[in-house]
MARVEX-477307 format. One line per 2 residues: their letters; for each residue x, y, z of N, C-alpha, C. Coordinates in steps of 0.001 Angstrom, whole numbers, plus 500000, padded with zeros to 6 digits. Layout:
# MARVEX-477307
A> X/Y/Z/X/Y/Z/X/Y/Z  ... .
END
This chain:
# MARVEX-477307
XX> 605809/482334/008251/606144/483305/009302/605759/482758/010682  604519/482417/011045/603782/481632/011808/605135/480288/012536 .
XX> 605416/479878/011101/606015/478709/012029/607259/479002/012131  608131/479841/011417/609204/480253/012403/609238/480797/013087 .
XX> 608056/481651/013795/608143/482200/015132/607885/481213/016155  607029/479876/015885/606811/478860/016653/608535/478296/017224 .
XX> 609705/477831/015995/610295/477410/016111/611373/478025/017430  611075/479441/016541/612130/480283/017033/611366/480389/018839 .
XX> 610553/480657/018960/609660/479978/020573/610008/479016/021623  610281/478041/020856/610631/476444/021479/612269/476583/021447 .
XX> 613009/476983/020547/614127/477198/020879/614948/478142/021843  614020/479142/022300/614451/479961/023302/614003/479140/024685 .
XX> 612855/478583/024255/612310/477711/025792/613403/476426/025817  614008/476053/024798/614841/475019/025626/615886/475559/026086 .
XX> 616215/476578/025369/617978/477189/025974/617749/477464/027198  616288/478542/027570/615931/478842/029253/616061/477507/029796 .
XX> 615285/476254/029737/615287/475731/030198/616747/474623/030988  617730/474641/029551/618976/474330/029613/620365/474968/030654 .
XX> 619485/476350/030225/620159/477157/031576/620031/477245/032868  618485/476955/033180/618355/476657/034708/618764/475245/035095 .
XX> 619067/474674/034312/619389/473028/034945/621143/472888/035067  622126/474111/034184/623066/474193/034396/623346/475296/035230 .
XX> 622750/476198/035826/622742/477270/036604/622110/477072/038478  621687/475991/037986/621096/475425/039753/621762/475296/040758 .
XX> 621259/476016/041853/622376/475975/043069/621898/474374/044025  622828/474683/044875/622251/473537/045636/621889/473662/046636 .
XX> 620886/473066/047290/619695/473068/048092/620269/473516/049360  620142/473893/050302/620549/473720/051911/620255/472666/052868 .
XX> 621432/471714/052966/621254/470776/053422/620570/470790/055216  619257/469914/055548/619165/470315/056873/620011/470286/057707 .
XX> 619863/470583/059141/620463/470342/059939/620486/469534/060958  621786/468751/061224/620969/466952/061696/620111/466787/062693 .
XX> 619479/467781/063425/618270/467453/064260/617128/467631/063156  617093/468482/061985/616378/468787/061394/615982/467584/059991 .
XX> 616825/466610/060057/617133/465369/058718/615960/464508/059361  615103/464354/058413/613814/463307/058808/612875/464226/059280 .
XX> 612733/465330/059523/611525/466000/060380/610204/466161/059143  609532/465916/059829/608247/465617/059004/607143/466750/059828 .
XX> 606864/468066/058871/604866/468732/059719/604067/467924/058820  603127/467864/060390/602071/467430/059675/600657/468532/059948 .
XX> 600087/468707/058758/599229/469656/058949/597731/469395/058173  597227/467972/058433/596232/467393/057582/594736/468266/058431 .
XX> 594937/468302/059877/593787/468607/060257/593853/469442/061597  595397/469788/061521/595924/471149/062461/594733/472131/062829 .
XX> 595502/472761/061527/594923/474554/061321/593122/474585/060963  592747/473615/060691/591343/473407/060470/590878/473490/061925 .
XX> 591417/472653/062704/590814/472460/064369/591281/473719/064997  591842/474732/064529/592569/475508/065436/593883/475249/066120 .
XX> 594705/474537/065904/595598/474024/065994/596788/474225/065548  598432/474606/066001/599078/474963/065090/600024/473424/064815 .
XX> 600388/473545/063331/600644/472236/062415/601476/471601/063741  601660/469687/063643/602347/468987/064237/603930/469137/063482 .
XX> 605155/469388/064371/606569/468729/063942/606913/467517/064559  607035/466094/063525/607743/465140/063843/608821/464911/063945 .
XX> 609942/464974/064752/610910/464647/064914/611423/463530/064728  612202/462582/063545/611903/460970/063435/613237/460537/064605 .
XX> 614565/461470/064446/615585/461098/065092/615109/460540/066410  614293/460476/066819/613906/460225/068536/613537/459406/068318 .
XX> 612445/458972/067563/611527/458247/067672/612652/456822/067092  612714/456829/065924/613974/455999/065702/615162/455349/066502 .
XX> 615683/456188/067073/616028/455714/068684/615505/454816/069565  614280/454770/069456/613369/454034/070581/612814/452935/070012 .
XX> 612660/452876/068145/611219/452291/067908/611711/451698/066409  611962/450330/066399/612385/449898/064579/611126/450746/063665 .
XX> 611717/450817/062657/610272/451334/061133/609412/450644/061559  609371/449017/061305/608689/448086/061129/607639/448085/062178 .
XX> 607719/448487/063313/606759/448951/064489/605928/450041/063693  606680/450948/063529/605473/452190/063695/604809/452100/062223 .
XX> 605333/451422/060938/605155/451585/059614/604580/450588/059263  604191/449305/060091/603943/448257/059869/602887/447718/060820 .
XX> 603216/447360/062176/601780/447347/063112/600837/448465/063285  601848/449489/063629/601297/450753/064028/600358/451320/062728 .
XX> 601032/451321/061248/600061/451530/059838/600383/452988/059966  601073/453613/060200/602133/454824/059795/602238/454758/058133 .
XX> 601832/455352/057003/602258/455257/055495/603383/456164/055759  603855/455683/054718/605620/456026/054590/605610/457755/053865 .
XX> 605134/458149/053274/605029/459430/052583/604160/460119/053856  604689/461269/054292/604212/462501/055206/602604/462705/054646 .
XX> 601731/463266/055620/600308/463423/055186/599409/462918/054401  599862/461362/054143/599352/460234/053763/598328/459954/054551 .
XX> 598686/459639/055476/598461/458382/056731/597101/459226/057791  596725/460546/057638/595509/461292/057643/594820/461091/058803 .
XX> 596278/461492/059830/595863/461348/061486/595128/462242/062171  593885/461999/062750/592984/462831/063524/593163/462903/064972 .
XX> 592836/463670/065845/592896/463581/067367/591512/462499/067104  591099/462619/067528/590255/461354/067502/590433/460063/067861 .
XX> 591688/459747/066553/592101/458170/066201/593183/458304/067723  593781/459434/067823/595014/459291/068995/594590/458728/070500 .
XX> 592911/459607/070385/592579/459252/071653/591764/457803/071800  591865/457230/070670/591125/455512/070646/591950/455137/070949 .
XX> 593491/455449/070509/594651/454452/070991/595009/453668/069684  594657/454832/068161/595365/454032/067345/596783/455624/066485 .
XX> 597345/455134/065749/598465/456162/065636/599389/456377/066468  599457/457490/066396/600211/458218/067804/599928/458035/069315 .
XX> 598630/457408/069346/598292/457056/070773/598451/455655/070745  598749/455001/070048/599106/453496/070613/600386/453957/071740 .
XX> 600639/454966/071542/601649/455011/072783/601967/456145/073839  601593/457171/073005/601059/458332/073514/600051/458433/074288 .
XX> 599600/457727/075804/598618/457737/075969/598488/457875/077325  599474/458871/077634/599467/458801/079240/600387/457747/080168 .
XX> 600634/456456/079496/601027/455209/080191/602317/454647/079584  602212/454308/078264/603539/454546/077631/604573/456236/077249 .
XX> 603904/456546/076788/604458/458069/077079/603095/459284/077349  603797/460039/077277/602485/461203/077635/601401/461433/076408 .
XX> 600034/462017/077123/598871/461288/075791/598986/462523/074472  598863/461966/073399/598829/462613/072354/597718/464062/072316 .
XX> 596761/463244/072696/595523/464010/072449/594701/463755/073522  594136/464860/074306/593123/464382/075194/592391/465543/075017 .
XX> 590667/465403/076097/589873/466224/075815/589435/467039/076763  590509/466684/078560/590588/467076/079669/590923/468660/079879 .
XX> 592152/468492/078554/592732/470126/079031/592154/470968/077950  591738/472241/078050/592190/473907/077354/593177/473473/075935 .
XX> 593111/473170/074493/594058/472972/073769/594898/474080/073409  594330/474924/073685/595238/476156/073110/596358/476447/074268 .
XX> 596068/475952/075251/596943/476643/076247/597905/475238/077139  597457/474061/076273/598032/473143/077270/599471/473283/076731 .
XX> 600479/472873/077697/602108/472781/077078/602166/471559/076643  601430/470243/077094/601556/469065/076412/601046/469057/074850 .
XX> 600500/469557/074628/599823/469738/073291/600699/470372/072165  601649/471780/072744/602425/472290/072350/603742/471497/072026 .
XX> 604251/470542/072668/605031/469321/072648/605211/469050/070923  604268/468787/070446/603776/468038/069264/603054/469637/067935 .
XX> 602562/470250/068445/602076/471178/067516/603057/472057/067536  604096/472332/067293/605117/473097/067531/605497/474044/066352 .
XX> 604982/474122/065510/605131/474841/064131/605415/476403/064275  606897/476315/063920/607013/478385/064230/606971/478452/065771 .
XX> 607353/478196/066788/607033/477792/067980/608473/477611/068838  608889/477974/070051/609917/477409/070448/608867/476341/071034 .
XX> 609490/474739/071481/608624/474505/072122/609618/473575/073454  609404/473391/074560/610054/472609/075501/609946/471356/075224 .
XX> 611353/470542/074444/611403/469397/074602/611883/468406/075533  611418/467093/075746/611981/466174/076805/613693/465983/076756 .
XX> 613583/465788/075238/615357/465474/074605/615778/466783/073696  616813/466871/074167/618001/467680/072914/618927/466790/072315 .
XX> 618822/466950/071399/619254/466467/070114/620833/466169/070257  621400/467477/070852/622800/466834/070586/623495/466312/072070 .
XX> 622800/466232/072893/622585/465749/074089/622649/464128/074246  621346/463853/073701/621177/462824/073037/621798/461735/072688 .
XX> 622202/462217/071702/623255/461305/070645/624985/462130/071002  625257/462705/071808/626358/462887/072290/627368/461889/071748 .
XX> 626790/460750/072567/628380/459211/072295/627782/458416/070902  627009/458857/070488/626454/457832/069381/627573/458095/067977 .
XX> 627902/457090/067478/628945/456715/066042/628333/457858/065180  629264/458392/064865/629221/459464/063610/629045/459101/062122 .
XX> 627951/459411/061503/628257/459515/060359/628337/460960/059361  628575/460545/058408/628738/462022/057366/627666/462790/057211 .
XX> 626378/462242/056551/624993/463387/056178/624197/462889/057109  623077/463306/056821/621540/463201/057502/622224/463689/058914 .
XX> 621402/462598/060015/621661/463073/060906/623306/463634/061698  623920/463121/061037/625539/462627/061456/625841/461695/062373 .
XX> 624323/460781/062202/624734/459662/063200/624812/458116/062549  625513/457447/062738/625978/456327/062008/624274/455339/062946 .
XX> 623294/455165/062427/622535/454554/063290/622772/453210/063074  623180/452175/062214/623366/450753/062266/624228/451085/063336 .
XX> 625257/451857/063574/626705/450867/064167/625944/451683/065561  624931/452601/065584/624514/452833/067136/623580/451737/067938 .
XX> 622888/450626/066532/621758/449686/067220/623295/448674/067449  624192/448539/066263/625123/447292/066524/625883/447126/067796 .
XX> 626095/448559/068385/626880/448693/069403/626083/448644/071055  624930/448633/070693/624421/448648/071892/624292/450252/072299 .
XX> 624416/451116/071521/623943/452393/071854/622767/452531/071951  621671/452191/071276/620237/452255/071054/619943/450825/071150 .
XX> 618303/450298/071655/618302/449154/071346/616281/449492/070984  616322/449149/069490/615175/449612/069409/613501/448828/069366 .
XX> 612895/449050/070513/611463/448538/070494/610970/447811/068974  610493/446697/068792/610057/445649/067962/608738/445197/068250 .
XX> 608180/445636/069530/607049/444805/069581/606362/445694/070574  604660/445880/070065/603995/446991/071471/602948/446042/071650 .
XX> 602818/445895/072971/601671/444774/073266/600337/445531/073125  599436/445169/072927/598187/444930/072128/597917/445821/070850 .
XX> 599384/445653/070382/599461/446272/069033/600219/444887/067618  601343/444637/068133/601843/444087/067288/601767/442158/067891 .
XX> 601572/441559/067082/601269/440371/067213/603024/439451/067331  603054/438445/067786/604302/437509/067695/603978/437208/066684 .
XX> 605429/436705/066174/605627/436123/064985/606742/435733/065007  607177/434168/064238/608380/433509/063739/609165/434424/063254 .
XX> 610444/434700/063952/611430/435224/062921/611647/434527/061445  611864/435124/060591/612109/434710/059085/613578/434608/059176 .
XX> 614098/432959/058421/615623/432967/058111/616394/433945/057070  617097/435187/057756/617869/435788/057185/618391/435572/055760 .
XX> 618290/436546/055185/618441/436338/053541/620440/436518/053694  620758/436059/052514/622268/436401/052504/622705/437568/051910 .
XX> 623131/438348/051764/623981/439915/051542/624033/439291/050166  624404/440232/049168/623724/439545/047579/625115/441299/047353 .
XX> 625268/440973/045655/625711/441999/044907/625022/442676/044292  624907/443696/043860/623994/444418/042495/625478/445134/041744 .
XX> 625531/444672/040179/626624/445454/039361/625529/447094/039166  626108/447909/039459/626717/449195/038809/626266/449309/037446 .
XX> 625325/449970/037072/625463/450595/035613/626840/451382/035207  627130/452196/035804/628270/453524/035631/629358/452400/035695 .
XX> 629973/452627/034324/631134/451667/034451/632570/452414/035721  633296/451766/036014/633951/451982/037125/633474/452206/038466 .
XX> 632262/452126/038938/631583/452535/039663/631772/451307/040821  631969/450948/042292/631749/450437/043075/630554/449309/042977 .
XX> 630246/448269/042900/629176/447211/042819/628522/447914/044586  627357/447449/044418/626539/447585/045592/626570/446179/046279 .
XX> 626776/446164/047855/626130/445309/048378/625438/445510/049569  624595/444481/048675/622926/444713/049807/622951/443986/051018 .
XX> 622842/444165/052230/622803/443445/053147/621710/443464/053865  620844/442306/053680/619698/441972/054338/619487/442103/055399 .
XX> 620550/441811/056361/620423/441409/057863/619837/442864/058668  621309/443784/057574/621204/444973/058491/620034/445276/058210 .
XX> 618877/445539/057026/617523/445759/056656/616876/445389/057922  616848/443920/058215/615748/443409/058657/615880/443823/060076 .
XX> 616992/444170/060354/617185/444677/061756/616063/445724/062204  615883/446707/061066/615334/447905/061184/613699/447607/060749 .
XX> 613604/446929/059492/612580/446815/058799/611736/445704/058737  611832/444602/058771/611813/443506/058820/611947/443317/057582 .
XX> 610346/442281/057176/610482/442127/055675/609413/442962/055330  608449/442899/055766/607040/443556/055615/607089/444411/055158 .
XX> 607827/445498/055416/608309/446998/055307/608823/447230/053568  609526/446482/053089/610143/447044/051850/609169/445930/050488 .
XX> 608909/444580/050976/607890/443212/050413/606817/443640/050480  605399/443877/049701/605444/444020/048311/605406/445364/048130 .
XX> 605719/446388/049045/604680/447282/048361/606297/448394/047986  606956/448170/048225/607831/448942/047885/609087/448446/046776 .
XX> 609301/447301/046938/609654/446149/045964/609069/445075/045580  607959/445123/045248/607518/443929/044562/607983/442568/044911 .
XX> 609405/442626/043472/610006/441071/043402/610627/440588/044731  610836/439348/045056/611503/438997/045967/612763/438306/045276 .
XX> 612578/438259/044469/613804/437193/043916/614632/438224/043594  616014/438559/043679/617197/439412/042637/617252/439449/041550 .
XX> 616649/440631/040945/617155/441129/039786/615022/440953/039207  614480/440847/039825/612848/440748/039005/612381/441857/039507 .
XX> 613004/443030/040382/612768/444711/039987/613613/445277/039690  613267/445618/038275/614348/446852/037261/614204/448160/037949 .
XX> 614969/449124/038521/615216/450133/039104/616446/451137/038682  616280/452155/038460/617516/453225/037873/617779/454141/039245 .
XX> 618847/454454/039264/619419/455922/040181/617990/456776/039627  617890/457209/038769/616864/458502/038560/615721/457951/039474 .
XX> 615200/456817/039546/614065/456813/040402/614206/456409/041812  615299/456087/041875/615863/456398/043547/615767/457695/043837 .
XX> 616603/458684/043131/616310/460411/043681/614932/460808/043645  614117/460329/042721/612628/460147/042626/611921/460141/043974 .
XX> 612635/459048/045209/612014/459100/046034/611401/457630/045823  611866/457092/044551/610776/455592/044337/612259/454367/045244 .
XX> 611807/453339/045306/612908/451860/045882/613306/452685/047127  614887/452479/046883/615583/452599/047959/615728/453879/048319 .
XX> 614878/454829/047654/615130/456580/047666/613783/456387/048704  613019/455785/048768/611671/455659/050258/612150/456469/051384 .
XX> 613677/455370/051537/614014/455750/053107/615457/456801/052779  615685/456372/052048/617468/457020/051564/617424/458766/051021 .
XX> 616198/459152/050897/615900/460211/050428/615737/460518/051714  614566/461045/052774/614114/461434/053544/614457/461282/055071 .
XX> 614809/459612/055698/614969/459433/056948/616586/458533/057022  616664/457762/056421/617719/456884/056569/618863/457241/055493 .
XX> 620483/457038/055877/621271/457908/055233/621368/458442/053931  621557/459584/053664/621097/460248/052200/621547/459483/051289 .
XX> 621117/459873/050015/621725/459453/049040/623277/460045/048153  623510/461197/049259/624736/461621/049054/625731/460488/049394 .
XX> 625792/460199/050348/626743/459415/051195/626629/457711/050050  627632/457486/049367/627298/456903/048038/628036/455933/048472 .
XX> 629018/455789/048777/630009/454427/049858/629354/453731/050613  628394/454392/051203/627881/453086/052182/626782/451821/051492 .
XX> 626827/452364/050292/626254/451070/049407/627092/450963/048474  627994/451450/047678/628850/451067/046372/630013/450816/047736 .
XX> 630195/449894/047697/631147/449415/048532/632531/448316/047526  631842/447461/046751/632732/446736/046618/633350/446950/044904 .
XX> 634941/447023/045352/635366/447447/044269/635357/446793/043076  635015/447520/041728/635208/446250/040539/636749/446165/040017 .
X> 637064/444796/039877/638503/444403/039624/638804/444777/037932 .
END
């Protein structure tokens, strides 16, 4: 008796379960000022403070990954990276540039925090808050693309629409450019499916190498990291940036590009 009520248990829990995975709606896609926005609220509301909104579309505009994710030491996952006013006002984080001189200071200890509008800039949570840029202002003439932001950002750095900061002095060190890797294939599991091609150049434009070598791909050689679609939507490989800041993973053409014969 015991164990057919067990059975009969587990079989109702998979049908529920079967049903919400065929019954799932779909999410609400943001809205392209809203694609990439990151709160951060590690040590906000503790200080009295209401949570930070990052806006990446701007910053991206101005500033390759490889700057802020790489000299700067930005971790790639939101509320990782466990930024204090403190560190802003040494002049590391957000104040490597935020600091009054490159742009206005992140954090200072001059003004009233509750009442300064510069402060409000950045803590903006639930908040209208006065920004420098509007969004669709902005990117007005910039190349269209389909999701995320709806802005095609390679063909906005290719075109000379944006030209984005690579180097902050007494932050990021010179260094030898590295000889460009060559654009490579990856076959398609899904038979009929478009082959992928990878193109390095455009990567390194944005990322360098640092950025995706080791810690996000390991191998350097093709084909010595095994990777599935499921752990791309995961958020793991190429789902890092393709999930969250750089074009979704909806938009499936701009990497299955080349047709199989």
């Amino acid at each position: 008796m015991k164990k057919t009520l067990f059975f009969t248990g587990l079989l109702l829990l998979l049908f529920a379960s079967l049903s919400l995975a065929l019954t799932g709606v779909k999410k609400r896609r943001p809205l392209p000022y809203e694609y990439g926005r990151v709160e951060l609220n590690n040590f906000s509301e503790k200080a009295g403070q209401i949570p930070v909104v990052f806006d990446h579309w701007l910053h991206r505009a101005k500033f390759t990954c490889r700057l802020c994710h790489v000299d700067i030491g930005f971790a790639m996952k939101a509320g990782t990276t466990g930024i204090k006013a403190a560190d802003n006002m040494q002049g590391y984080y957000c104040g490597s540039c935020h600091n009054d001189k490159t742009a206005f200071a992140a954090c200072t200890t001059t003004i009233p925090r509750q009442n300064s509008s510069k402060c409000s800039r950045c803590h903006s949570l639930g908040r209208t808050a006065v920004k420098q840029y509007d969004f669709r202002t902005f990117t007005q003439d910039f190349p269209k693309g389909r999701f995320g932001n709806g802005i095609d950002w390679e063909q906005a750095e290719a075109t000379g629409k944006i030209a984005p900061i690579d180097f902050l002095a007494g932050v990021s060190i010179q260094r030898d450019a590295l000889v460009v890797q060559k654009d490579f294939d990856l076959i398609a599991k899904v038979k009929g499916m478009p082959e992928i091609i990878f193109s390095h150049k455009k990567h390194t434009v944005w990322n360098g190498c640092e950025l995706c070598h080791p810690e996000i791909f390991l191998g350097v050689k093709k084909g010595a990291t095994q990777y599935s679609m499921t752990e791309i939507y995961d958020g793991k490989y190429c789902g890092v940036c393709h999930s969250t800041v750089a074009f979704p993973l909806l938009d499936c053409q701009r990497c299955h590009t080349k047709q199989v014969q």
